[in-house]
C-alpha positions in Angstrom: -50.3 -13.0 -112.4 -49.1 -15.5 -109.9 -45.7 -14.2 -109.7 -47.2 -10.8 -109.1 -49.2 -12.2 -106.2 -46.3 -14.0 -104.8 -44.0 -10.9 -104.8 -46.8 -8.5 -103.5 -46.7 -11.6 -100.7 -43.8 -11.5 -100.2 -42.5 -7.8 -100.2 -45.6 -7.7 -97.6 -44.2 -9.8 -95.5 -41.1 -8.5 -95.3 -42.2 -4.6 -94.9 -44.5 -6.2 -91.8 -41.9 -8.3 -90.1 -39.1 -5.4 -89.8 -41.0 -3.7 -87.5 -40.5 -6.5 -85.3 -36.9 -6.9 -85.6 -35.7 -5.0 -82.6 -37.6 -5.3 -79.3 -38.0 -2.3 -77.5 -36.4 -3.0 -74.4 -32.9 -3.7 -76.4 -33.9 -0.3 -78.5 -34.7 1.7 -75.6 -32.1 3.4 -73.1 -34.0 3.4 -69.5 -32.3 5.7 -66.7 -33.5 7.4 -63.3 -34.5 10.7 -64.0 -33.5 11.7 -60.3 -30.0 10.0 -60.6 -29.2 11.2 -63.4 -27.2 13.8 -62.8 -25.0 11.9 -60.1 -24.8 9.1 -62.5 -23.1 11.6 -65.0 -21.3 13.6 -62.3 -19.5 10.2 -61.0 -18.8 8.8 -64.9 -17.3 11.5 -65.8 -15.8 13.4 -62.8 -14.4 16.4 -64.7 -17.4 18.1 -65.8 -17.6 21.0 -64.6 -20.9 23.0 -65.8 -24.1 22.7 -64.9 -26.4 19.3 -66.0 -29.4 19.9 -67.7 
């Protein structure tokens, strides 16, 4: 019974602490809605069609 405690502990524990593993800031790509386009436009300067 103890060992089943511990597990359920620790499998817990586990499951709980992997939603912390990334933070969202490192997880997230962030860009200017506005730029966008221009941003693309001057990275790659052989598209052609339009940018959605």
């Amino acid at each position: 019974m103890r060992n089943l405690c511990a597990s359920l502990l620790i499998g817990a524990t586990a499951l709980l602490s992997g939603c912390n593993t990334t933070p969202i800031d490192k997880a997230t790509i962030y860009y200017n809605r506005a730029q966008f386009p221009v941003q693309v436009t001057h990275d790659f300067p052989d598209t052609q069609g339009p940018i959605l």
